[in-house]
C-alpha positions as CSV (number, residue, x, y, z in Angstrom):
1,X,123.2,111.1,74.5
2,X,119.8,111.3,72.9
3,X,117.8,114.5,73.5
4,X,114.8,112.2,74.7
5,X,115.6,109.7,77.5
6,X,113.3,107.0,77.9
7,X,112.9,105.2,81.7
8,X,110.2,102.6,82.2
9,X,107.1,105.2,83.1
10,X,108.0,108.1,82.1
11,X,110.4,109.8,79.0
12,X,112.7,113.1,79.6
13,X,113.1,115.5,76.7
14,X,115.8,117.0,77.9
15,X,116.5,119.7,74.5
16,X,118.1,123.0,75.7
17,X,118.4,122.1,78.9
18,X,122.6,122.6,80.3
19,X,122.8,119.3,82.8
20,X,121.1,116.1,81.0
21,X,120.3,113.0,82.2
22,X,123.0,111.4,84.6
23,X,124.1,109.1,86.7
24,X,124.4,110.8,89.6
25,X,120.1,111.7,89.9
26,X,119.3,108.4,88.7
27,X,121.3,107.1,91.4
28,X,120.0,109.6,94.1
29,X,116.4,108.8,93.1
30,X,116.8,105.0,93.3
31,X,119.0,105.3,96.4
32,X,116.0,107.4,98.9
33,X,114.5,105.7,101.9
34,X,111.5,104.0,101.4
35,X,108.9,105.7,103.5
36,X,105.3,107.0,103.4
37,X,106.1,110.8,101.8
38,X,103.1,113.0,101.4
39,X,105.1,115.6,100.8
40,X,108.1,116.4,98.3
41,X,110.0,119.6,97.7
42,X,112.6,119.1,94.3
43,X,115.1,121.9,94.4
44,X,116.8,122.5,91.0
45,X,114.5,119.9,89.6
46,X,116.6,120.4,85.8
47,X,114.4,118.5,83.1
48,X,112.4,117.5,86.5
49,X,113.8,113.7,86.5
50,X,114.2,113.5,90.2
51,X,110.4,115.0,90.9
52,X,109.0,111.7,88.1
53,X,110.8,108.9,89.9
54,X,109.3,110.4,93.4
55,X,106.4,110.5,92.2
56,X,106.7,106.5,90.4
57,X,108.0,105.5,94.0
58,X,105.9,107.4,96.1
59,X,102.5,107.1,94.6
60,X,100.9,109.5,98.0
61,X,102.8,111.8,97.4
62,X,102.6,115.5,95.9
63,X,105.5,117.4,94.7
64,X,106.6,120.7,93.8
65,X,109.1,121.5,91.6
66,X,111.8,124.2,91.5
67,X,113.9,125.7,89.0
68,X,115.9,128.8,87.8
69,X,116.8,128.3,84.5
70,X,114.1,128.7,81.8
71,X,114.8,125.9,79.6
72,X,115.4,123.5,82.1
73,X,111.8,124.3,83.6
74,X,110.0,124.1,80.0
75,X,111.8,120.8,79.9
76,X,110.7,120.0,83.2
77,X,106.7,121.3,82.2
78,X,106.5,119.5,79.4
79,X,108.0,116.2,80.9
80,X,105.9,116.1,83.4
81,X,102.5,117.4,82.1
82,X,103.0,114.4,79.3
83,X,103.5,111.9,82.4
84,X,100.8,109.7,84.5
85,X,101.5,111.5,87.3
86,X,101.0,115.1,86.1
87,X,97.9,115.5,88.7
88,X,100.6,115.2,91.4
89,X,103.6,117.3,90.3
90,X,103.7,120.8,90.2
91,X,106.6,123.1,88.7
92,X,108.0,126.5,89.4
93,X,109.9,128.4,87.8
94,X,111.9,131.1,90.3
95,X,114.9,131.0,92.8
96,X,114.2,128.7,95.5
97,X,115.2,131.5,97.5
98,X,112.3,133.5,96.8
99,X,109.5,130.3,97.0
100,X,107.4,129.9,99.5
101,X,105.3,127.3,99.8
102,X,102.0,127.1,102.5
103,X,103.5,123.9,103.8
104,X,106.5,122.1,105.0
105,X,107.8,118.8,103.6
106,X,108.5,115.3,104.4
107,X,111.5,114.8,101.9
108,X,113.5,117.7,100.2
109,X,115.4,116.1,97.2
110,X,118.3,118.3,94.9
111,X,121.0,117.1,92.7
112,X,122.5,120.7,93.6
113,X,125.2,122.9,92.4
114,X,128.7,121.7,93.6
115,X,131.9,123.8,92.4
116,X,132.6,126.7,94.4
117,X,135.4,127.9,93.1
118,X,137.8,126.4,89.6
119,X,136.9,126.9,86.3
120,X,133.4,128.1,85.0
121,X,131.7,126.5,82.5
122,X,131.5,128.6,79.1
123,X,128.2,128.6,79.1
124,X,126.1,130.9,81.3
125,X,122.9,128.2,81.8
126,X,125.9,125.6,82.5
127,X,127.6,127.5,84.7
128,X,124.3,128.3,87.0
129,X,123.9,124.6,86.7
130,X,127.2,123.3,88.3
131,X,128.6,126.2,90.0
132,X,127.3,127.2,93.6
133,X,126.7,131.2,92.9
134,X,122.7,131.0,92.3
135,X,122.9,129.0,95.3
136,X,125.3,128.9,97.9
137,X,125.6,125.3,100.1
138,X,124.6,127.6,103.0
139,X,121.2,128.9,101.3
140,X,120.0,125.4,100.1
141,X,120.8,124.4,104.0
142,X,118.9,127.6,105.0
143,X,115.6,127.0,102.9
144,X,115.6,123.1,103.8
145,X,116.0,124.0,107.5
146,X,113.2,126.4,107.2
147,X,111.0,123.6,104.6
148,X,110.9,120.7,106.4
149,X,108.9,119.1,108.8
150,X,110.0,117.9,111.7
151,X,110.6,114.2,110.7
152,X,111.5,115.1,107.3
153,X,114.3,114.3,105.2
154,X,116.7,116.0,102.8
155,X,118.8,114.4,100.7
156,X,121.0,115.5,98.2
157,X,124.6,113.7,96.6
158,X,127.5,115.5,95.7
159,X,131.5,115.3,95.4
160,X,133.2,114.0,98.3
161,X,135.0,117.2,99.7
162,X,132.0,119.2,99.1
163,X,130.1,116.7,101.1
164,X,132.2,116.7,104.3
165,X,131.9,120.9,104.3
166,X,128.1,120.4,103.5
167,X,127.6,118.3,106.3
168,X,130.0,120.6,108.6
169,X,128.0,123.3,107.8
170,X,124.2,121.6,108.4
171,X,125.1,121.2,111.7
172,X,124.7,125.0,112.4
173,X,120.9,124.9,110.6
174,X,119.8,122.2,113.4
175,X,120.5,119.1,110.1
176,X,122.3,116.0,111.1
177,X,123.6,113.5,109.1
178,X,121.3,110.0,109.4
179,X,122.3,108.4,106.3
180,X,125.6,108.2,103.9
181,X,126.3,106.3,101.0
182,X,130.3,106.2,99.4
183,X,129.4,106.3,95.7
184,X,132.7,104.7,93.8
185,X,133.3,104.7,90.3
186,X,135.4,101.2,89.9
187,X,136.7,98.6,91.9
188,X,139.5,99.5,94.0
189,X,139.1,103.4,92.9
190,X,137.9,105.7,96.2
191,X,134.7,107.0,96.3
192,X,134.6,110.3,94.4
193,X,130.5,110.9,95.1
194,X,128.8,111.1,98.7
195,X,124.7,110.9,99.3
196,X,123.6,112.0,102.1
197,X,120.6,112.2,103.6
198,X,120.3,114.9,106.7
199,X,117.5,115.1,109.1
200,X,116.8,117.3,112.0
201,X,117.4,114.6,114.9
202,X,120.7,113.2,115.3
203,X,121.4,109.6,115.4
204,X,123.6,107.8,118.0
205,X,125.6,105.8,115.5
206,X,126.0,106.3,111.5
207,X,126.3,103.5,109.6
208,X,128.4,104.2,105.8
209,X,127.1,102.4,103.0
210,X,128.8,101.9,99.8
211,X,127.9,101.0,96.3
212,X,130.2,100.4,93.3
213,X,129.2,101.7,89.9
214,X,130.8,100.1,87.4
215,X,133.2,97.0,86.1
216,X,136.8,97.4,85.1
217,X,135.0,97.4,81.6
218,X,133.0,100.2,82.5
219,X,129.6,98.3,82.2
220,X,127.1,98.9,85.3
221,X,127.7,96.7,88.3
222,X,125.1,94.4,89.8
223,X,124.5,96.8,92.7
224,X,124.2,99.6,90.6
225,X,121.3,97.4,87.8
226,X,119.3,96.6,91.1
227,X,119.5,99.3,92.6
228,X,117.7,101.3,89.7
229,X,115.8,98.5,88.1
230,X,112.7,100.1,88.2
231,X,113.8,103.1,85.9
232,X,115.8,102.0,83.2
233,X,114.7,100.4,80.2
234,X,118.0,98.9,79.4
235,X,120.8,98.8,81.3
């Protein structure tokens, strides 16, 4: 993949940075309820895709971004300060642990790390990335719990058995599951992705929406081209 990424309004340089462009944040971004945000917390923002398509979708809105890893967040600077909607996106560079904002938000949005235990990457910037030891599923629950307001959002997509224990464990930081979608690679394949979006009222009755990805010859289904039509260039 190319170091520069090119959507339709805005371009990622994405050059040192461990986790590039993907599937699974273009997909998260795209897949977010359509509501009036004023607010938007990006935790882990990487090369700060996820904070440019909230701000193209969500023109009210201001956002701050968050991220560890240094290269990722001069990616994320320089992506977003050569954007049309630099004026509404700001980007910090610390543990989200450790941030502390003067205000709540109305959506929390993270592509976050996933792999608690296995194999670590040999890379110490791709490791942070992917593994869940710079943040534990219990401190991103923590800091959302404590970030949003009251009718806010977070949403967030991860593998399928981290999923179920994420959403086991929101349940003790007041965060209830209010929207799920099965993300599945190929026809007739099981879903091997989960978004979720948690909120802190639960909901009588939760409806499970799916969405396939691809074709038996791997080219993106229709769901999947409408879906993120308003990003991609080509797809």
């Amino acid at each position: 993949m190319p170091e520069n990424f090119r959507f339709k309004q805005f371009e990622i340089d994405q050059e040192g940075a461990a986790q590039k462009v993907g599937t699974d944040s273009v997909l998260l971004g795209a897949w977010i309820e359509q509501r009036l945000y004023k607010s938007v917390l990006d935790i882990g923002c990487g090369t700060g895709i996820l904070a440019l398509m909230m701000a193209q979708r969500f023109t009210d809105a201001l956002i701050d971004a968050v991220e560890i890893d240094e290269n990722a967040f001069r990616c994320a600077i320089k992506n977003t300060e050569h954007s049309a909607f630099k004026n509404r996106i700001s980007v910090y560079h610390q543990k989200i642990q450790d941030f502390k904002p003067d205000r709540t938000y109305d959506l929390i949005i993270t592509n976050p790390p996933f792999f608690s235990s296995g194999h670590k990457s040999p890379t110490i910037q791709r490791s942070v990335a992917r593994h869940t030891d710079s943040l534990t599923h219990e401190e991103l629950l923590s800091v959302s719990a404590s970030l949003l307001s009251e009718n806010g959002a977070l949403n967030l997509i991860l593998p399928v058995n981290e999923a179920n224990s994420f959403s086991m464990k929101a349940v003790k930081y007041g965060l209830y599951k209010n929207r799920i979608c099965d993300v599945i690679p190929f026809p007739g394949k099981a879903a091997n992705r989960v978004m979720l979006t948690l909120k802190k009222e639960p909901i009588d009755q939760l409806y499970i929406e799916k969405i396939v990805l691809r074709h038996t010859d791997r080219t993106y289904s229709d769901a999947y081209k409408t879906l993120t039509k308003d990003f991609y260039l080509n797809i």
